[in-house]
Residue frames as qw, qx, qy, qz and C-alpha x, y, z in Angstrom:
[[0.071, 0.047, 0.209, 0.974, 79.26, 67.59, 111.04],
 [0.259, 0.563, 0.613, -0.491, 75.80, 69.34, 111.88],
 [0.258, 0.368, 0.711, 0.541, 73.83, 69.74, 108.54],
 [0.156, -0.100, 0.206, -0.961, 72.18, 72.86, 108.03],
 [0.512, -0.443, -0.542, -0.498, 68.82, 71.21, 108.40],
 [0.647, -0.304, -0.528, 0.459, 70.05, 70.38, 111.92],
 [0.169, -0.315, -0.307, 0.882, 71.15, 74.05, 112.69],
 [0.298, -0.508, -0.500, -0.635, 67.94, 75.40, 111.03],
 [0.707, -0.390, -0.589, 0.023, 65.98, 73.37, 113.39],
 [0.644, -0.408, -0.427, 0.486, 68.04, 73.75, 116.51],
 [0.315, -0.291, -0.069, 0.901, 69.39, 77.72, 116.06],
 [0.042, 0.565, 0.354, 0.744, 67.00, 79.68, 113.84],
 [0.268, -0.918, -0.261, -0.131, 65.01, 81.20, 116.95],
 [0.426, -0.676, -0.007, 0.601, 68.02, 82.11, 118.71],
 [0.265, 0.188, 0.353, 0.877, 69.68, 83.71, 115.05],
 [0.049, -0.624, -0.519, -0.582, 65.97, 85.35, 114.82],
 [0.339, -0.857, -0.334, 0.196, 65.80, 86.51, 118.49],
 [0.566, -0.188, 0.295, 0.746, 69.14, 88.29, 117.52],
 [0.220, 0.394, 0.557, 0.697, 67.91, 89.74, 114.30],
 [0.142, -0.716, -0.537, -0.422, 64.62, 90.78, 115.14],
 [0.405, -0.785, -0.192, 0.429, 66.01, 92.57, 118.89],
 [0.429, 0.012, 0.383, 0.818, 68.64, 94.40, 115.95],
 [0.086, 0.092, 0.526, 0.841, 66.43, 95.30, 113.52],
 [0.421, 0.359, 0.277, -0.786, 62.78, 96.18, 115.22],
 [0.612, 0.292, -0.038, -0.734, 61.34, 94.35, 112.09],
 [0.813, 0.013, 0.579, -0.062, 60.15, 90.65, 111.80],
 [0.917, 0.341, 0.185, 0.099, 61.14, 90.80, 107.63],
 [0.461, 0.731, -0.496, 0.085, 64.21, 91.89, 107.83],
 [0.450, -0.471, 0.715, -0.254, 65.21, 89.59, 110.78],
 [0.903, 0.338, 0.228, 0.133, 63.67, 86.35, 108.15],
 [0.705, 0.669, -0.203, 0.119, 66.06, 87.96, 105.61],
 [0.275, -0.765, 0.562, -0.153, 68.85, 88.37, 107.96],
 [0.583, -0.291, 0.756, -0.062, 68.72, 84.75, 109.33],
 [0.877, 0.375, 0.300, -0.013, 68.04, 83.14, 105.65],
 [0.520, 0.763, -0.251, 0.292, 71.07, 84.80, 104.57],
 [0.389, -0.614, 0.683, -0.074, 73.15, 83.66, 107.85],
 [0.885, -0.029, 0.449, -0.117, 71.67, 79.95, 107.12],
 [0.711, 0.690, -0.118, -0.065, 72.81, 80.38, 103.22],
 [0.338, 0.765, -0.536, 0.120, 75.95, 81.46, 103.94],
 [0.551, -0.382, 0.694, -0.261, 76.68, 78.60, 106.57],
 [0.849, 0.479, 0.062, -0.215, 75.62, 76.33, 103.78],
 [0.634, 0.747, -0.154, 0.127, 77.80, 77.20, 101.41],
 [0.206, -0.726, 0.616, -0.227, 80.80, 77.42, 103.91],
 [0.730, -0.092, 0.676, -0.022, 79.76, 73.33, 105.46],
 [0.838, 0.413, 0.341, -0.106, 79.24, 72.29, 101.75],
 [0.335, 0.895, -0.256, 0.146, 82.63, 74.28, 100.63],
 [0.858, -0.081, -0.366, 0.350, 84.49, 71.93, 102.92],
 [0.020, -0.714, 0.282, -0.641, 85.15, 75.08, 105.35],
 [0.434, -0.005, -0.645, 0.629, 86.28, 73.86, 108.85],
 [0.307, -0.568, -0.082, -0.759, 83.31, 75.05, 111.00],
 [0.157, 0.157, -0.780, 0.585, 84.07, 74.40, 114.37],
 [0.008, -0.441, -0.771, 0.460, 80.80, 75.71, 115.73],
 [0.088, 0.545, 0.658, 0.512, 77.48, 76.31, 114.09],
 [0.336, -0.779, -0.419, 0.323, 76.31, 78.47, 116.96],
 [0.519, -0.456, 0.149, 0.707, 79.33, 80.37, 116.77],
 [0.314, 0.104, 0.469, 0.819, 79.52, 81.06, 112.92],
 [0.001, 0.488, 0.566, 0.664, 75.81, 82.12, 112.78],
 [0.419, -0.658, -0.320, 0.538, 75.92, 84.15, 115.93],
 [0.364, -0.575, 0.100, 0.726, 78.22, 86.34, 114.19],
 [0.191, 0.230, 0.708, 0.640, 77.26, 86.17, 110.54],
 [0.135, -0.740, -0.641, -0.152, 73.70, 87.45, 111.86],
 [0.275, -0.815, -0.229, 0.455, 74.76, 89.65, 114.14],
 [0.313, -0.266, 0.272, 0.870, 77.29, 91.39, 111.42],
 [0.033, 0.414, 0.773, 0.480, 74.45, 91.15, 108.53],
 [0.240, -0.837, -0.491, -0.017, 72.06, 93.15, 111.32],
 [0.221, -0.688, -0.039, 0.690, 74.64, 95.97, 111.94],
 [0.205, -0.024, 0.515, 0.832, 75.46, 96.51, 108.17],
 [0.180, -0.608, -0.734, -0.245, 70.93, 96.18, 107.79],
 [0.384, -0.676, -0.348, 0.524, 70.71, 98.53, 110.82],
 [0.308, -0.311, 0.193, 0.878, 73.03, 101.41, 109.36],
 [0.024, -0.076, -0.550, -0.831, 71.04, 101.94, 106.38],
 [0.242, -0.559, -0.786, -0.108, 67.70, 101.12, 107.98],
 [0.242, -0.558, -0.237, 0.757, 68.63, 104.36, 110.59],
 [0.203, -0.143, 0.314, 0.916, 68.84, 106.44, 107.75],
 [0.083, -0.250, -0.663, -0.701, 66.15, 105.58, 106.56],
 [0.376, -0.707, -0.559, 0.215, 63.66, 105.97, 110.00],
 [0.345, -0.392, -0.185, 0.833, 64.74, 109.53, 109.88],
 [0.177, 0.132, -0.255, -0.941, 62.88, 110.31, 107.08],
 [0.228, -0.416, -0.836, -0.275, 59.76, 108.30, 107.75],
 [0.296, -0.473, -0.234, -0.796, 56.48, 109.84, 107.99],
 [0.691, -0.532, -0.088, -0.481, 55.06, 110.18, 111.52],
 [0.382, -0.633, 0.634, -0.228, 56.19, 108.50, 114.48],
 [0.573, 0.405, -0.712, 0.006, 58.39, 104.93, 113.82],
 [0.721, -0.324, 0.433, -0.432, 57.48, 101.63, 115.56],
 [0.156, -0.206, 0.955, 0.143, 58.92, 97.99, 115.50],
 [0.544, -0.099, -0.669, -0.497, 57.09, 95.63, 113.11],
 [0.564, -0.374, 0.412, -0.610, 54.89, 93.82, 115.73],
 [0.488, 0.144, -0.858, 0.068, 55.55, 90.13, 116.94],
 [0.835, -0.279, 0.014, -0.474, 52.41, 88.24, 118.10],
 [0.338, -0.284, 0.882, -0.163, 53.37, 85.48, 120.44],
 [0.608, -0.033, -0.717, -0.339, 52.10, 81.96, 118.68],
 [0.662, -0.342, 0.467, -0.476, 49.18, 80.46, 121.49],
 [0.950, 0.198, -0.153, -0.185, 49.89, 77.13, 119.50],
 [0.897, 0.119, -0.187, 0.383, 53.30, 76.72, 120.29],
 [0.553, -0.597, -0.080, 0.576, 56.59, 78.07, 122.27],
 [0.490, 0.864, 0.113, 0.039, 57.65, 81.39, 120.73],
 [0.900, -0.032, 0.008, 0.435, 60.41, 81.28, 119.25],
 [0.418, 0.556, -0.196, 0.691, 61.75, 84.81, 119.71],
 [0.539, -0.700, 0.193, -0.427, 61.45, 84.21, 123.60],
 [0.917, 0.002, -0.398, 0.019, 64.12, 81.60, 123.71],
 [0.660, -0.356, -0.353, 0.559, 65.10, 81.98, 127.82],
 [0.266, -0.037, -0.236, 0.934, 65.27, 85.16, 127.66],
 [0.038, -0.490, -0.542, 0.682, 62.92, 88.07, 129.41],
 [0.291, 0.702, 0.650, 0.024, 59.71, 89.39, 127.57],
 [0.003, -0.954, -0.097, 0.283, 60.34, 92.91, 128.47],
 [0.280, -0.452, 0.453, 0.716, 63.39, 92.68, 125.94],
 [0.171, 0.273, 0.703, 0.634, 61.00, 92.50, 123.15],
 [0.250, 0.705, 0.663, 0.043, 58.87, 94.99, 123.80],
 [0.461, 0.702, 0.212, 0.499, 58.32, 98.05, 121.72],
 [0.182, -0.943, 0.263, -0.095, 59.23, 100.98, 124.48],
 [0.760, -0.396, 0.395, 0.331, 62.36, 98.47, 125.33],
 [0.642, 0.369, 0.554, 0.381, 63.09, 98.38, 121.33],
 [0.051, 0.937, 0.204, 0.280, 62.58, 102.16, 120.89],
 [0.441, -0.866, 0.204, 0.120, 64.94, 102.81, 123.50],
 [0.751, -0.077, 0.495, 0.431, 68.04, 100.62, 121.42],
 [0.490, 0.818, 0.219, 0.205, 66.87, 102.98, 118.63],
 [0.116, -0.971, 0.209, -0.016, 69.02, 105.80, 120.60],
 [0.517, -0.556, 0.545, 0.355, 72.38, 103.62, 120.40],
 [0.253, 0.560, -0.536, -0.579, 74.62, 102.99, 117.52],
 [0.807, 0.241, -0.512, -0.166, 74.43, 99.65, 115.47],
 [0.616, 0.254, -0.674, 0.319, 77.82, 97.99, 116.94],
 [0.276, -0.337, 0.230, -0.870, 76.26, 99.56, 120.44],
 [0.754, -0.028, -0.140, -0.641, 73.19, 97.96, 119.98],
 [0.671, 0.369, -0.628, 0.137, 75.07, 94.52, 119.06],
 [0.269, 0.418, -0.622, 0.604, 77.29, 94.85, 122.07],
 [0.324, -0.177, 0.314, -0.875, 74.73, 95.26, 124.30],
 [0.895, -0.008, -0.029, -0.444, 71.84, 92.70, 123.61],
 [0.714, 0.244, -0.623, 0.204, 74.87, 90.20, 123.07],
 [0.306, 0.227, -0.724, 0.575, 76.10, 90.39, 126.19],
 [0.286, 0.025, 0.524, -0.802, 72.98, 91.79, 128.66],
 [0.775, -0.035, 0.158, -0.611, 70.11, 90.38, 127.15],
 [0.720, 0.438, -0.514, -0.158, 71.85, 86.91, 125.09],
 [0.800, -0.514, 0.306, -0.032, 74.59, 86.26, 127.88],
 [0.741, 0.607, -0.104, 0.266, 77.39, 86.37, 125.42],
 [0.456, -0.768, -0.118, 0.434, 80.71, 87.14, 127.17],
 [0.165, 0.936, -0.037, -0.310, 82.85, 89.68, 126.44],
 [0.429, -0.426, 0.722, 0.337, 85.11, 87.79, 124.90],
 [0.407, 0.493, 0.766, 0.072, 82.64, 86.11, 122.39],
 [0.212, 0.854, 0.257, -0.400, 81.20, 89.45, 121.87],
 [0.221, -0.800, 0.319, 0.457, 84.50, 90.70, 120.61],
 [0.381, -0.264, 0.712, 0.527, 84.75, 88.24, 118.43],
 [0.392, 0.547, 0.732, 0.106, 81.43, 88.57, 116.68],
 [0.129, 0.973, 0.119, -0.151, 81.37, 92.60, 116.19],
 [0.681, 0.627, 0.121, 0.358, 85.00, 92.68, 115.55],
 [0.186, -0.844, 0.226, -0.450, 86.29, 94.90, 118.45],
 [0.335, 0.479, -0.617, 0.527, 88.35, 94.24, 121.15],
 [0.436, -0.647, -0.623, -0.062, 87.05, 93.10, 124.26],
 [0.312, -0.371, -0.314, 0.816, 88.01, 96.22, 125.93],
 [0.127, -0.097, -0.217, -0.963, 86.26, 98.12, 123.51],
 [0.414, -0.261, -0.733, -0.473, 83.35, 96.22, 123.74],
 [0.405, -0.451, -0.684, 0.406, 83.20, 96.77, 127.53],
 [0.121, -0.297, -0.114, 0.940, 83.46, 100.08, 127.04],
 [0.232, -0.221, -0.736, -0.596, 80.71, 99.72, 124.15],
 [0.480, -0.539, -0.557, -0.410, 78.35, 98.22, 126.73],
 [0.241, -0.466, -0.544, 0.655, 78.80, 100.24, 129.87],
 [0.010, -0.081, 0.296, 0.952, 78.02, 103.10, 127.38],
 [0.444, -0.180, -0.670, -0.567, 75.00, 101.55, 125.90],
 [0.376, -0.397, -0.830, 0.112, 73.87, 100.19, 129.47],
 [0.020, -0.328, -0.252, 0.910, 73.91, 103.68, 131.18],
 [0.288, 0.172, -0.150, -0.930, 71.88, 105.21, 128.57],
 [0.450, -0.270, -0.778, -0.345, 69.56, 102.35, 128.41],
 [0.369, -0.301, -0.808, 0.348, 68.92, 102.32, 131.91],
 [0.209, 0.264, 0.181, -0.924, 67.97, 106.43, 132.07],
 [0.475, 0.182, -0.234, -0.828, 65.47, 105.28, 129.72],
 [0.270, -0.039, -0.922, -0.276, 64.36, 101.74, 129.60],
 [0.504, -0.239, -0.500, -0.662, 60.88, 100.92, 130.38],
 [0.018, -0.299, 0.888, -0.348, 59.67, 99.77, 133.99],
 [0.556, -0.311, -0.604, -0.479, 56.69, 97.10, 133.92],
 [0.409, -0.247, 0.679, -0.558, 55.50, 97.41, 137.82],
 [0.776, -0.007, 0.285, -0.563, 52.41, 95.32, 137.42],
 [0.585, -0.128, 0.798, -0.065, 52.35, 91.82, 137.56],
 [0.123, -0.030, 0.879, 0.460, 51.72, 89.67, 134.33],
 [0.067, -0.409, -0.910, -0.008, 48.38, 89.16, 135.78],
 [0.163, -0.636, 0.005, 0.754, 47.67, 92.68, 136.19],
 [0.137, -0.352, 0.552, 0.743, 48.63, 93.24, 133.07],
 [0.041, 0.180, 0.948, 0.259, 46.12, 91.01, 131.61],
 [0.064, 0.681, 0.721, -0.108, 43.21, 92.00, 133.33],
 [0.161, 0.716, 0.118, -0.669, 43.49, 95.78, 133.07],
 [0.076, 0.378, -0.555, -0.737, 44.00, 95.02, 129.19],
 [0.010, 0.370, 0.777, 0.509, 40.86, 93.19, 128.63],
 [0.040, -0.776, -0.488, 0.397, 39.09, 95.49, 130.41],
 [0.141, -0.511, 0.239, 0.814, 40.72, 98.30, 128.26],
 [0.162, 0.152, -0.674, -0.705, 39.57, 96.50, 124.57],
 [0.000, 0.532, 0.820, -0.212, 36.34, 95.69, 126.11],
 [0.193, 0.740, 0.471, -0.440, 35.50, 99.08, 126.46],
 [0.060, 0.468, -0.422, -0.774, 37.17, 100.22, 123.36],
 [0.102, -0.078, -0.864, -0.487, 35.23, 97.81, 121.34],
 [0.106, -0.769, -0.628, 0.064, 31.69, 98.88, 123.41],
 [0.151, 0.666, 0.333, 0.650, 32.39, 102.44, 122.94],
 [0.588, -0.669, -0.447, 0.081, 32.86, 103.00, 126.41],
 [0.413, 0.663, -0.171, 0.600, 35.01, 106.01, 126.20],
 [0.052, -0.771, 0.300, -0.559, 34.65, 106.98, 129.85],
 [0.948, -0.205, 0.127, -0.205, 35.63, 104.09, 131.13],
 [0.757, 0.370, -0.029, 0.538, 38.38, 103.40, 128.87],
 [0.223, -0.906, -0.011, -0.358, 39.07, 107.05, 130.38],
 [0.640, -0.680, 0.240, -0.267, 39.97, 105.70, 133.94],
 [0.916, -0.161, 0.158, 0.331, 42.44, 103.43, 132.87],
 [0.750, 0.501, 0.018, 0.431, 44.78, 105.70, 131.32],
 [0.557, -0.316, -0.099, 0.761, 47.91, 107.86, 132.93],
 [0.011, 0.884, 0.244, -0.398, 47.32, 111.20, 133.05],
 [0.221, -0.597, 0.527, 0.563, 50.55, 111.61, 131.08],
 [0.831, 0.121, 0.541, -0.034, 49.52, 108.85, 128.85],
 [0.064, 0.572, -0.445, -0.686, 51.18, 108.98, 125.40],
 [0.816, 0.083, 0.566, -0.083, 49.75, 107.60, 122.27],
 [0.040, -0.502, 0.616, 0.606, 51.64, 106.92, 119.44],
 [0.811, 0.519, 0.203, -0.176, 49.61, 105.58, 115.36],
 [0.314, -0.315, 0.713, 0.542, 52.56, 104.17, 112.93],
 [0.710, 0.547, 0.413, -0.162, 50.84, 104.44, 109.68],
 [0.510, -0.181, 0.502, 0.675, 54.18, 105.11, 107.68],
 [0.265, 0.261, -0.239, -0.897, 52.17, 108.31, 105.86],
 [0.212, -0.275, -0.844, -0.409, 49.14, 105.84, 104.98],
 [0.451, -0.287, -0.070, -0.842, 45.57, 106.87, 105.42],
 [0.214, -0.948, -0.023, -0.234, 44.24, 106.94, 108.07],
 [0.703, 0.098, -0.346, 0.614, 47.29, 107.73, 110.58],
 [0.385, -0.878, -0.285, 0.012, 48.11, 109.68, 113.15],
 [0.664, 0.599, -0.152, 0.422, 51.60, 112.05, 112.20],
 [0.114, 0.588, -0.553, 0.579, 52.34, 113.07, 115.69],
 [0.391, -0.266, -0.875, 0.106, 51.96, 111.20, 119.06],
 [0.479, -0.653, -0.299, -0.506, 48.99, 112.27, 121.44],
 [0.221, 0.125, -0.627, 0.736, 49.93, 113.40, 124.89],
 [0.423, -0.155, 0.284, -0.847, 47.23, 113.48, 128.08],
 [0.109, 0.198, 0.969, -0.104, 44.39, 111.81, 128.84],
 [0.454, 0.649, 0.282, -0.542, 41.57, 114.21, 127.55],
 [0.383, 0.374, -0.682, -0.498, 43.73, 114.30, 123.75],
 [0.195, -0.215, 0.939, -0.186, 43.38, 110.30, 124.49],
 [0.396, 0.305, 0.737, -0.455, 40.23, 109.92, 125.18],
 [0.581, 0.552, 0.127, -0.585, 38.77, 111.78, 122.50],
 [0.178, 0.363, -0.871, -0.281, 41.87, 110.07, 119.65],
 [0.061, -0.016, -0.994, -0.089, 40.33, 106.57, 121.34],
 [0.546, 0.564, 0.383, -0.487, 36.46, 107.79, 121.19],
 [0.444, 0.666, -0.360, -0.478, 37.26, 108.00, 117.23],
 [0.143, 0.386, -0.911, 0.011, 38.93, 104.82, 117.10],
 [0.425, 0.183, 0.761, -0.455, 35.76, 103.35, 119.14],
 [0.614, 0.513, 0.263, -0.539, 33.09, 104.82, 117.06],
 [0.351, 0.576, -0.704, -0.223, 35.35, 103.39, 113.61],
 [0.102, 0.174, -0.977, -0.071, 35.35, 100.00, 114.82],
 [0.415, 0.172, 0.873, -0.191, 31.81, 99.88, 115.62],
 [0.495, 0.652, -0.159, -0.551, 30.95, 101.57, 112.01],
 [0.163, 0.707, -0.673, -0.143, 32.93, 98.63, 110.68],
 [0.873, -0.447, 0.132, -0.142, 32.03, 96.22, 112.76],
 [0.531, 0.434, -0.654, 0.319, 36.25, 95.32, 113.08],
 [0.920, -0.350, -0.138, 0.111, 36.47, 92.30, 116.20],
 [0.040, 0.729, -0.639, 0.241, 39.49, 92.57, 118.64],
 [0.885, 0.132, -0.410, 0.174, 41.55, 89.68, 118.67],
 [0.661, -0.705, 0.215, -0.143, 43.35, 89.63, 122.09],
 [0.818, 0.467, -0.149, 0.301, 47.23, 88.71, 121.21],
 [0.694, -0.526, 0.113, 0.477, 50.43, 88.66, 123.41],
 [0.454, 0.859, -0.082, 0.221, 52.46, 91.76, 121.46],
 [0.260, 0.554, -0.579, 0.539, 56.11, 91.85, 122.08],
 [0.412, -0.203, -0.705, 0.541, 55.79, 90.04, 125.07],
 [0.041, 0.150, 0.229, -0.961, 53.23, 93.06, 126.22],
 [0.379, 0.617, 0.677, -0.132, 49.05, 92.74, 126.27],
 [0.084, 0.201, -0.361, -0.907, 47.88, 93.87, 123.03],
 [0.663, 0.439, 0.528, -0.297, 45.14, 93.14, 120.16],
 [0.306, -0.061, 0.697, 0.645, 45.06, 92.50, 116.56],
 [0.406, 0.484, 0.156, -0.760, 42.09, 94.63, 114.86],
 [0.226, -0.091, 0.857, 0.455, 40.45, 92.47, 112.22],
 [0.617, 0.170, -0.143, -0.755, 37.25, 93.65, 109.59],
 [0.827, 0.089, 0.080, -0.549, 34.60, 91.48, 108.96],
 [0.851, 0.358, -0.372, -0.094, 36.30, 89.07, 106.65],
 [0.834, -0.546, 0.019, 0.069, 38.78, 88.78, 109.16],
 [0.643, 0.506, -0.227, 0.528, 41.77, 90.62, 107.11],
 [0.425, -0.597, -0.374, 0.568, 43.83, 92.35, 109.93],
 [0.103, 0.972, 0.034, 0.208, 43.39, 96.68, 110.18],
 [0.005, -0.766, 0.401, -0.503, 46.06, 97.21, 112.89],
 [0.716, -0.353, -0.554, 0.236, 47.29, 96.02, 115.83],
 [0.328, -0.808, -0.027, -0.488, 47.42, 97.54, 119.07],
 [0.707, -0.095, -0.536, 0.451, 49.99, 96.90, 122.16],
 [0.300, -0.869, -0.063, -0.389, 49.87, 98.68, 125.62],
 [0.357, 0.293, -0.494, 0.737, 52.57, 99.70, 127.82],
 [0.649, -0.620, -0.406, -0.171, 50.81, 98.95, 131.77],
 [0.426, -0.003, -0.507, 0.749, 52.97, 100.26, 134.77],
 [0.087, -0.036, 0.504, -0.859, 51.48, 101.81, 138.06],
 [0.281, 0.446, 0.613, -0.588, 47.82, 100.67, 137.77],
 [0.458, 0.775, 0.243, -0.361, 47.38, 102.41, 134.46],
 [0.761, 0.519, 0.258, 0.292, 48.11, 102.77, 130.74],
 [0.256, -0.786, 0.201, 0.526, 51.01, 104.68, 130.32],
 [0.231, 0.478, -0.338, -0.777, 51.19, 104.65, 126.73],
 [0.805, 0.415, 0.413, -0.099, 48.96, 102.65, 123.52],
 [0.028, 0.261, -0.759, -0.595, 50.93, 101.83, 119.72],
 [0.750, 0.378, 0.438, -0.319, 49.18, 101.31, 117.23],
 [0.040, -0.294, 0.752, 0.588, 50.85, 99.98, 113.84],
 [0.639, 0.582, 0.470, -0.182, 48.56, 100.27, 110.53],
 [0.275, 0.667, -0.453, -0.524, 50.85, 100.60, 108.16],
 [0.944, 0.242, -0.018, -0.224, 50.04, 97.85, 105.82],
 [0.640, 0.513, -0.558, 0.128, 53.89, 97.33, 104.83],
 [0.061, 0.395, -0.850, 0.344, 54.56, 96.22, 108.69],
 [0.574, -0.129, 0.567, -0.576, 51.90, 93.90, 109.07],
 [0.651, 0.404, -0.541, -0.347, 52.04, 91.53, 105.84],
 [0.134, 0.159, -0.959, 0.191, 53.63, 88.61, 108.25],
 [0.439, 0.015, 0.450, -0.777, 50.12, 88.70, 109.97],
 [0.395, 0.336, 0.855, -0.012, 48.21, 87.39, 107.42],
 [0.246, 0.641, 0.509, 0.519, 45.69, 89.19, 104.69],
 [0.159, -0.266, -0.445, 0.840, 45.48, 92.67, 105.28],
 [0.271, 0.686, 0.601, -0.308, 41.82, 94.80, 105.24],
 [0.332, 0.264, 0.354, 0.834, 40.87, 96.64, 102.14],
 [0.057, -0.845, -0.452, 0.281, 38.75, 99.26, 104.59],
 [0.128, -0.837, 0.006, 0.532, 41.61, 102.12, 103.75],
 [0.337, 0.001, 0.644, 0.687, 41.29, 101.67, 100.51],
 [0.143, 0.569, 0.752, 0.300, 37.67, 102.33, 100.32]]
């Protein structure tokens, strides 16, 4: 019999890559998977017949994240300004553990945004099988559905992902350099510079969940842009606030930290043809608590 310290150990990232591709937010995907582990507990220690740990807390998580989901929709419909997944900083100290085998570009935030548009059991259906590798059998049994429905679930859910899912031309490496060259010049004030990297189209989008400061709609162009990230320049060097360079969702980003070194925001860019095609920024204080301390600048 495998002890839960054993499936801790051996399954929490996969339960958490689950969760956290569900639910867009790093604490409800802890609570999620501390309340799969619990209930696996209590089952092995109840003398329940658990065939396969994998199995039970596959499905325990994944049900826990549609029932978490439902009410969590409701509630992104009435949040202030424009909604954005909690942000999830790769660890440079170790393997991260909500990248276990499977492809960056399912954790990042335009990829995540796009899952927003399907239902829960959708959602489920979908990441099980296309990003997990669940078949459709399996599937069926974890959501509860038939596996005909569930095919029908995720041809549904793939179509409408694909009109919309995110495409990352540029190489890794690519990626890299035109993003420190991007928080270079945002952190020297180099506004027309910063300029020339961005898509004409470019879109930027401030999650501050109605906290001060915040931006309540997203910024379209590159002239809105520019000036949005000339303000944003001249703020961090009034401040003096240090970018931290930081692997977001699988997707170059930074982590904006004041003097003391609480974090302000973080910052993740979306790189395809040569140029920025769109910046997030998340400063709402309530989605950045996993981070570490956070800055009492927008308090003062």
């Amino acid at each position: 019999m495998t002890t839960t310290e054993d499936a801790f150990g051996e399954l929490r990232p996969l339960m958490f890559s689950i969760a956290y591709r569900m639910l867009g937010s790093v604490s409800d995907a802890e609570d999620v998977v501390q309340e799969a582990f619990l209930r696996y507990h209590r089952a092995v220690t109840g003398g329940a017949a658990v065939e396969s740990p994998k199995a039970f807390l596959a499905t325990v998580t994944t049900r826990l994240s549609i029932d978490q989901l439902r009410s969590a929709q409701a509630r992104r419909e009435a949040y202030l300004g424009p909604w954005l997944p909690e942000p999830l900083l790769a660890d440079p100290r170790a393997p991260d553990p909500a990248r276990l085998a499977e492809d960056a570009d399912s954790l990042s935030m335009a990829f995540l945004l796009v899952l927003e548009r399907l239902t829960p059991v959708e959602r489920a259906v979908f990441l099980l099988h296309d990003v997990f590798g669940y078949g459709y059998g399996e599937v069926a049994g974890i959501v509860g559905r038939t596996e005909s429905n569930c095919r029908q679930l995720a041809l549904r859910a793939r179509r409408h992902v694909g009109e919309h899912k995110p495409r990352f031309e540029a190489s890794r490496e690519h990626r890299e350099e035109l993003a420190a060259r991007f928080f270079d010049a945002l952190g020297k004030g180099a506004v027309d510079g910063l300029a020339a990297m961005l898509a004409e189209d470019v879109m930027v989008y401030g999650d501050g969940g109605g906290t001060s400061p915040s931006w309540p709609q997203p910024v379209t162009g590159r002239d809105r842009a520019r000036r949005l990230l000339a303000g944003v320049a001249g703020q961090i060097r009034e401040y003096g606030i240090r970018l931290q360079r930081a692997e977001v969702n699988g997707q170059p980003g930074a982590v904006l930290r004041d003097r003391d070194g609480a974090v302000v925001s973080v910052f993740c860019l979306e790189i395809s043809g040569g140029t920025v095609q769109a910046v997030r920024s998340v400063i709402n204080p309530a989605k950045l608590g996993h981070l570490g301390p956070l800055t009492a600048l927008r308090e003062q």
